[in-house]
N, C-alpha and C positions, 0 to 999 in steps of 0.2 A: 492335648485338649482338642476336642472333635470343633469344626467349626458344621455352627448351626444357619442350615442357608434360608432359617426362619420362611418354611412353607411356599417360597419362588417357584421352586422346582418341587415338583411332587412325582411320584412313578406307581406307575400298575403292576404286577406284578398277575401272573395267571396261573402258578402253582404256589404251594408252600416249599417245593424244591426252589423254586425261581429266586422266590422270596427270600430263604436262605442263604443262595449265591450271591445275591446284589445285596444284603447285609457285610459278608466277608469283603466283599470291592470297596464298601463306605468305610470299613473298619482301617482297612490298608490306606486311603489317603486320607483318615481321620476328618470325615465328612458325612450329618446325618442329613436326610432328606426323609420324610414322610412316603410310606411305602404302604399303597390300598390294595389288596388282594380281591381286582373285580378286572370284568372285562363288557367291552360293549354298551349295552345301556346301562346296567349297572356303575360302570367307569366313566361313562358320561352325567348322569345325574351329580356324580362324586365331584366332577371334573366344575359341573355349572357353582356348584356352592364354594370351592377351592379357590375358583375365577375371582368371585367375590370378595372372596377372603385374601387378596393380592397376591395370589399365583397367576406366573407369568410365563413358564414351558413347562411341559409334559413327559415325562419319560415311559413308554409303553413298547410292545411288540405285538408284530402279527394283525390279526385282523383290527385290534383295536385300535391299532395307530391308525389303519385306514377309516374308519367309523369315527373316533375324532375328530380327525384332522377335516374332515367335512360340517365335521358341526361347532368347531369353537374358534374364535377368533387369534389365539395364542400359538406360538410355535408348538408342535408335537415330532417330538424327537424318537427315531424309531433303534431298539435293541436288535439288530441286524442277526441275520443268521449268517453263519462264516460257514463254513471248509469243516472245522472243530468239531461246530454242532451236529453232525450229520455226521464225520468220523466216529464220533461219539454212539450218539445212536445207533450205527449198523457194524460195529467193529464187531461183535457177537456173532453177526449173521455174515462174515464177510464172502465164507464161502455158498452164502445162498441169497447174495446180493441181488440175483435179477426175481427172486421172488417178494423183493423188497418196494413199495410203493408212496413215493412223498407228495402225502397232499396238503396247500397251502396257497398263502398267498405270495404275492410276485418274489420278495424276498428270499423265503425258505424258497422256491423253487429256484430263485437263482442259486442259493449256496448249493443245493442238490446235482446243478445240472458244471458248479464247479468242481464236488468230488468225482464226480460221473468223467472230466477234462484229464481230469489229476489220478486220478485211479485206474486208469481204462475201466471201472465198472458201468452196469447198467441198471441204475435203481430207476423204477418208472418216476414220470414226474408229470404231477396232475395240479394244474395252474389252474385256481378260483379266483375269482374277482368279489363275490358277495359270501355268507355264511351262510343265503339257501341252497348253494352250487355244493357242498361240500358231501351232500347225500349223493346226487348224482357221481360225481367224479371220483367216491369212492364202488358206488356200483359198476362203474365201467373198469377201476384199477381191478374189483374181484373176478370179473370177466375177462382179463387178460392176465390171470393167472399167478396175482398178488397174496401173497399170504401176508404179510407183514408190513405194518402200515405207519410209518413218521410225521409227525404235525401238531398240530394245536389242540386246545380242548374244546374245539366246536369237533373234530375230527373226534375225540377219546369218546363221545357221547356216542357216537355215533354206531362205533369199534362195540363198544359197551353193548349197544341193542341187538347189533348181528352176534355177536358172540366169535371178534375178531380181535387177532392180536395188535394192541397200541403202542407204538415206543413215541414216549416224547422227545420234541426236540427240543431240548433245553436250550438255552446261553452258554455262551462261554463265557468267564470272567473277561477277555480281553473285550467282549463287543458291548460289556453292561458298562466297562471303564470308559471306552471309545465315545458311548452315550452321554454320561455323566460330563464329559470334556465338554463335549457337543452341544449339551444343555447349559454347561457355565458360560460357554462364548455366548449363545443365542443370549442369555440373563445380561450379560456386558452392553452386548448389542443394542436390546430394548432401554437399557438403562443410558446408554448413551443416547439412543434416539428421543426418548424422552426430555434429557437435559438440553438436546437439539431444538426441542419443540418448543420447550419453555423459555429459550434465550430468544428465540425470534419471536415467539408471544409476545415478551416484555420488550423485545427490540421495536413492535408494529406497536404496542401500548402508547408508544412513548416520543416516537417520532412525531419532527411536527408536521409531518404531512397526513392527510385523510386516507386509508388505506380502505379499499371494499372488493373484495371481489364475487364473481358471481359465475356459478355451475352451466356447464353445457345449455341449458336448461332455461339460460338467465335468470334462475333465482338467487336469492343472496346467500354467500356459503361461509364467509366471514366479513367482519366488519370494527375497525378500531376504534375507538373511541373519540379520536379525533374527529375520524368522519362523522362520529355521528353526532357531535359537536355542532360539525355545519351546516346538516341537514335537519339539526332536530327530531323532532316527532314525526317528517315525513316517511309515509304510505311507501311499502315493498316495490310496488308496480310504476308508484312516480319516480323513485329513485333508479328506475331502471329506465324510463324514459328518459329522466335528463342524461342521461349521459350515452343514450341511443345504443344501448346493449344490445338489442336485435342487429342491429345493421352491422357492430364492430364483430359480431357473433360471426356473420356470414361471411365478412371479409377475412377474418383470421391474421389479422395483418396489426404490426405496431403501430398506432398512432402518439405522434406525441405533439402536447403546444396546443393543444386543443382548448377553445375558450366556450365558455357559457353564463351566461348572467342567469343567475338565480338570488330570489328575493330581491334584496338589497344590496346582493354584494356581486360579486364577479370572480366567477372558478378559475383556473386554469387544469387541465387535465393529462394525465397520459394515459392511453393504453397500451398494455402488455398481455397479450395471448400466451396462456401457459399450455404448452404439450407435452404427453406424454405418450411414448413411442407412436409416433404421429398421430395421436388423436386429439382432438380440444378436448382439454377435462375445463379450462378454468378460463376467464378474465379478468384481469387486474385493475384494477384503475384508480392513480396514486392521485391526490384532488391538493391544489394550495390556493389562497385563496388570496390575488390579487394584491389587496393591501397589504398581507404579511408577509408577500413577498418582497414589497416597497420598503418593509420596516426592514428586511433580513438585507437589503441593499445598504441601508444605511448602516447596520450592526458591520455589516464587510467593510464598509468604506473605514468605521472608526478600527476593526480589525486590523487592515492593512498599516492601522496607524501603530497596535500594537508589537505587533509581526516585524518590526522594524523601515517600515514606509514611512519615517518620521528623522524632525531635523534633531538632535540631541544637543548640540551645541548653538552656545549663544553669544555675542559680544564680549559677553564677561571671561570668554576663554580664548581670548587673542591677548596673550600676556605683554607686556608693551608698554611704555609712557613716552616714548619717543615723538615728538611732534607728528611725525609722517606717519605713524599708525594712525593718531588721534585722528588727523585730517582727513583720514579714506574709511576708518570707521562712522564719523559722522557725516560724508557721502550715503555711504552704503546706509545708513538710518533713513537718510531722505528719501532715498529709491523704494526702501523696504515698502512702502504702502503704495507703489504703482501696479499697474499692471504691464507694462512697458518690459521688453527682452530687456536683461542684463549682462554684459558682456563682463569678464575677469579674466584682465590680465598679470601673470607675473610667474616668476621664477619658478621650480620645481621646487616644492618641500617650503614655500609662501606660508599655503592655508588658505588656499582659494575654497576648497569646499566646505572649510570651518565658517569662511563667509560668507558661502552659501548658504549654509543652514541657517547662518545666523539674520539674514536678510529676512528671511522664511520666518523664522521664529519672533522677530520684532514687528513682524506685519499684521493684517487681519485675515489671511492666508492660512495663520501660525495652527488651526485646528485641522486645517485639511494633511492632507497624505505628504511628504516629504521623499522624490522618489530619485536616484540618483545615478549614472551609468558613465560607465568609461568607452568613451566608443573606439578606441582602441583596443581593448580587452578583448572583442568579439568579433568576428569572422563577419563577412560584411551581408549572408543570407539569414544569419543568427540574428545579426543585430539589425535586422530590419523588421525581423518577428517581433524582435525584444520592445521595439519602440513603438510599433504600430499591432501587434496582435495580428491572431490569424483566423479564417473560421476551418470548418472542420473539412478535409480534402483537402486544405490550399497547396500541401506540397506531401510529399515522402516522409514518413515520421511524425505527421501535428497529429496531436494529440484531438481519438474522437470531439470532445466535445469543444474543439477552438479551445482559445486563449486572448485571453485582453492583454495591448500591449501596455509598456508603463507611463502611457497619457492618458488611457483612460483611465488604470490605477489611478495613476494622481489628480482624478477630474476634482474639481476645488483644493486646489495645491499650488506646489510647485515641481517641474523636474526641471533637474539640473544635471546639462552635457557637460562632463568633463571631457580634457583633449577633442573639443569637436573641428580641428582642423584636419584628423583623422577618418570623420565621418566619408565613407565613397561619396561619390560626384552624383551615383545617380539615387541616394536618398536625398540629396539635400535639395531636393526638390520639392518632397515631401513634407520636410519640414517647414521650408517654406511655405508651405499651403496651411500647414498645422498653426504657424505665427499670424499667417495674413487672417484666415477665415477663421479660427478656434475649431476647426471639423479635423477630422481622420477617415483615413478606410484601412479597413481590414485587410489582411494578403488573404487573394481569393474570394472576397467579397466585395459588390457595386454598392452594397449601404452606407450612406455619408451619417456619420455620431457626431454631433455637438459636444466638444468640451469645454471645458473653462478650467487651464491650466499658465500661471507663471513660468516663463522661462528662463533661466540663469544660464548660462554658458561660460565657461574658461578655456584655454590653450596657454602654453606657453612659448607659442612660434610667432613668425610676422604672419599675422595675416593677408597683410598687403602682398606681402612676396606671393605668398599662395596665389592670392586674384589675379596680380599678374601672370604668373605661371601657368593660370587657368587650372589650377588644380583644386581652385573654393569659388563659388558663387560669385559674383559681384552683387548680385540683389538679395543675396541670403549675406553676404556682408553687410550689407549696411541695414540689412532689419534686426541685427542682431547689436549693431553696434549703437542702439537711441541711447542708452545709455552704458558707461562704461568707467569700470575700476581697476586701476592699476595698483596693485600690490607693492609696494617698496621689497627690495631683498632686504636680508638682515642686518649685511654689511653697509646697509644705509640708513639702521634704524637706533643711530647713538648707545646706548647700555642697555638698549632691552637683551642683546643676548645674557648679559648679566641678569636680568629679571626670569629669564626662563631658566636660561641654565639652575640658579636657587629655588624659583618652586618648583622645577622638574624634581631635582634632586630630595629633595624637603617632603615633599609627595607621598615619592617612592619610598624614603625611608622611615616615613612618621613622625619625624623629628628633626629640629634644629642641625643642619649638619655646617659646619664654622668651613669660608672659604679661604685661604690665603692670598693676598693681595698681591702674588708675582702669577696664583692660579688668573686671576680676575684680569689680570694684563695682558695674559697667553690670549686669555679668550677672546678681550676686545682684538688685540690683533691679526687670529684667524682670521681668512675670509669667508670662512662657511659658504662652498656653493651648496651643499644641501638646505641651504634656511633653515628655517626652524625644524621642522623634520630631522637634521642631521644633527642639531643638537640634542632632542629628545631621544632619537637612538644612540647618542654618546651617555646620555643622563643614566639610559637602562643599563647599558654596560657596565658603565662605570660601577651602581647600584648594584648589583651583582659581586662584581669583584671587591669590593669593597665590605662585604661580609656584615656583618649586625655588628661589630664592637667599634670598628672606625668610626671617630667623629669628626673628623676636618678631611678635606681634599688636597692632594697635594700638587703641586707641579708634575710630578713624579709619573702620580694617578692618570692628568690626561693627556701626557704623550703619551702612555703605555694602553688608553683607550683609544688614543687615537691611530693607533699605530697599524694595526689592522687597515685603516684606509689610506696609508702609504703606501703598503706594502701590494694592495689593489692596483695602486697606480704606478706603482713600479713595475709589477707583474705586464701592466700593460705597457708599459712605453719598451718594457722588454719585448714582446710580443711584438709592436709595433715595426720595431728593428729587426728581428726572428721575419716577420711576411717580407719587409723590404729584399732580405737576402735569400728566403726560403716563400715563397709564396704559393708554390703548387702543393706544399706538404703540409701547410697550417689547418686545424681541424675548423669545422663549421663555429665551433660552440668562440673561438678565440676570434673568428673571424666574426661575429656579427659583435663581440665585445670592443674590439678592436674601430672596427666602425663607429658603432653607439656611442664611441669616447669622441670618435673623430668629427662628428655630428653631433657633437654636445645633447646626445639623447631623443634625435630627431629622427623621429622612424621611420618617415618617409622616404627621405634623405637617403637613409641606410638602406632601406629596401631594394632605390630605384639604382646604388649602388652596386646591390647584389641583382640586380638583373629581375626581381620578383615581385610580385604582390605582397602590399601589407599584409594581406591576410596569411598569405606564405610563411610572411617574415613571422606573425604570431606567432604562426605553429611551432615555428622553428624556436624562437624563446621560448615556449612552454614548453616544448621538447626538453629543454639544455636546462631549463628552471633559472630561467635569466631575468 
């Protein structure tokens, strides 16, 4: 079945031979195209009503492609002359080739002056530019002794009046194919440019900024709807004043941040100069308008709340009835509506950050952003971006347009430093300022920002040791410390590990799962240094191995869950005895685990052990996936 390329492509054709040959080429890749037997003005009149009629490339040869391509706005695709066409035409006359004469356009004289390379012949070659040159040029080929003449049918007319021999130069199938190629890509091309055109139409429709820009010229060359939204019914000439087109014209330069009060409201503006191959064709100028930009701060603030800058947890998920829960929960309730730092203290794997959130959550605080940071986690140039924001230049790598740190994320909030006994010596000076006065600066910028942000803080070290040590503040200690909660561990907290351990379990599985009362004894007698933490990742294990049909737990069950963190700590007390006797051959990744146990998880400790910077020591954990 032929495919019909429905009148895109249309072709001239300038003989009923021509005509002929580009039928058999459409026939061979089953492909019809509309094919007019005219040339020149004839082909152009043809060409204006076709245009109309949603043709979009051309296919022609010879003079007409040239005469075209001058007057229509669509690609014109030209049927080239080859080597072929012109073997073709004089193979006859091969032995009276130098009385042979090729008159045409650029084209055929090039194919001519290629047999002429390839042949060692000498056919004359007579190069026109228009269709009145073609009389001339063939009176001077008869003048130097041209009998036989190859070309177009401006040239046949010509041959016709003198009573001289014409050979045309036809096509070859391979360069009406070559064409037709030529033509589908150009049709792909415009099809895609067009789809180009319409997505960023409906992209400029629809954004909420004002888009307008305006020609060399400074008159208006497009305009969105937005903008004209804001400007209403105003006059060409005003719109080009308010936004000082002449002057941004001469300068040719980006402006951005640009303010202007019009009517009632107040613009903010950029300009962007568009060039092309260094010349100004355009100016851009993207328009928001003050207020919406106030409302699109708030829509971000609640975003950050969606995005995850929010507390999730609340009181009701510190699972617990034990006295000494009770007691630091209804603390933490009274704190919850100050503004005062909160200090938390207590064990790893507590729930100091469940606490956190949940202080946040029970306050009047509870709608702003919830934003939360391990300041151990981060390298100590990271985590001073991370905290305080940068503007644009402040170092190698920030990001063109700066960065807000996560205090001003959480301005009407809370942030909460976990491990901030971690924090270097010379941010916490920063913070200091950030508690005392509610303000920040940027890394790389002198602008002082007002915030109003809640601080929460946890560690689970002495902080006193540190002050002493001089490795924490003494005046950033005691502003952090107005108020403060200590976390009971679990081995202090009577049968609530029985209460977690059964809804952890019950949770995960969907269902009643029956405990036996020598499992319920094992447990109270653990001592769980992991706290609660180390029971919920025994709960998942356990949950897993335990497969969908088991209904009770056995004794059985959590040694065999437990056993994994024996076998951790035998591994290491082996190791430990392995360095004593082998010390120069133990790998890095044993030797900072080995420590980590021996400093009960103290990374400083371990660090200043190994001779390095915390920040070292991170990389090195993250290295090892420690």
């Amino acid at each position: 079945m032929k495919e019909l390329l429905d009148k895109k492509i249309i072709i001239f054709s300038t003989t009923s031979a021509l005509t002929e040959r580009i039928n058999t080429v459409l026939d061979s890749i089953k492909k019809t195209v509309p094919i007019y037997e005219a040339t020149m003005k004839e082909a152009y009149e043809i060409s204006r009503k076709m245009i109309n009629s949603g043709t979009e490339v051309i296919i022609c040869r010879g003079g007409t492609s040239e005469y075209l391509r001058e007057r229509v706005d669509i690609p014109v695709v030209d049927i080239r002359h080859g080597f072929l066409d012109i073997y073709r035409a004089v193979q006859s006359l091969e032995d009276r080739s130098e009385e042979v004469g090729i008159i045409g356009f650029k084209n055929l004289c090039e194919a001519g002056q290629l047999y002429n390379r390839i042949t060692n012949k000498k056919l004359g070659i007579y190069n026109i530019n228009r269709e009145e040159d073609v009389e001339e040029a063939l009176i001077k080929a008869v003048s130097e002794g041209k009998k036989y003449f190859v070309g177009g049918f401006l040239l046949e007319k010509e041959c016709e009046k003198r009573g001289l021999t014409y050979i045309p130069g036809e096509a070859d199938e391979l360069s009406i194919l070559s064409a037709v190629k030529e033509a589908e890509h150009n049709l792909k091309i415009e099809e895609e440019r067009k789809t180009n055109y319409e997505i960023i139409s409906v992209i400029l429709e629809n954004i909420s900024e004002g888009i307008i820009a305006f020609d060399r010229l400074g008159n208006i060359y497009k305009i969105n709807k937005h903008m004209k939204k804001i400007l209403g019914e105003e006059k060409e000439k005003k719109i080009s004043e308010i936004f000082q087109i002449k002057k941004h014209l001469k300068k040719r330069k980006h402006s951005f941040n640009n303010i202007v009060n019009y009517k009632k409201t107040t613009l903010l503006y950029n300009v962007v100069p568009i060039e092309i191959n260094q010349s100004l064709n355009y100016i851009l100028i993207s328009v928001q308008e003050i207020n919406a930009i106030k409302i699109a701060e708030q829509k971000i603030r609640e975003e950050y709340i969606k995005r995850g800058y929010y507390a999730k947890h609340s009181f009701s998920d510190l699972w617990g009835e034990s006295d000494s829960l009770a007691e630091i929960i209804n603390r933490a309730k009274k704190y919850s509506n100050t503004d005062s730092t909160i200090l938390i203290r207590g064990e790893t794997g507590t729930g100091k950050e469940i606490f956190a959130q949940s202080i946040h959550n029970y306050g009047y605080r509870k709608k702003g952003p919830f934003v939360a940071i391990n300041c151990a986690a981060l390298p100590q140039n990271i985590l001073e971006s991370e905290l305080f924001g940068y503007v644009k230049g402040a170092f190698t790598g920030a990001v063109d347009e700066g960065k807000k740190g996560i205090f001003e994320i959480a301005d009407g909030g809370t942030v909460f430093l976990d491990e901030i006994s971690e924090l270097p010596i010379e941010v916490q000076g920063k913070l200091l300022r950030v508690i005392q006065e509610k303000e920040i600066c940027r890394l790389g910028d002198n602008k002082i920002r007002k915030i109003d942000v809640r601080i929460i803080v946890a560690l689970n070290q002495d902080l006193v040791k540190l002050v002493e040590e001089k490795k924490f503040r003494e005046d950033l200690y005691y502003r952090i410390c107005v108020l403060e909660l200590i976390i009971p561990p679990l081995r202090k907290r009577d049968n609530d590990v029985l209460i977690i351990f059964e809804k952890g379990i019950n949770n995960l599985k969907n269902r009643k799962i029956h405990i036996l009362d020598e499992v319920k004894d094992y447990l109270r007698g653990y001592s769980w240094p992991g706290n609660v933490r180390e029971v919920l990742n025994i709960v998942e294990r356990l949950g897993i191995e335990m497969g969908d049909l088991k209904e009770e737990v056995t004794l059985c069950d959590i040694k065999k869950a437990l056993t994994y963190k024996e076998n951790i700590s035998r591994d290491l007390n082996q190791k430990k005895h392995y360095r004593e006797i082998n010390p120069e051959i133990v790998d890095e990744k044993e030797r900072i685990l080995f420590l980590l146990e021996k400093n009960e998880g103290d990374r400083t400790k371990t660090a200043s052990d190994m001779n390095i910077s915390n920040t070292t020591l991170w990389r090195k954990m993250k290295k090892h996936n420690i």
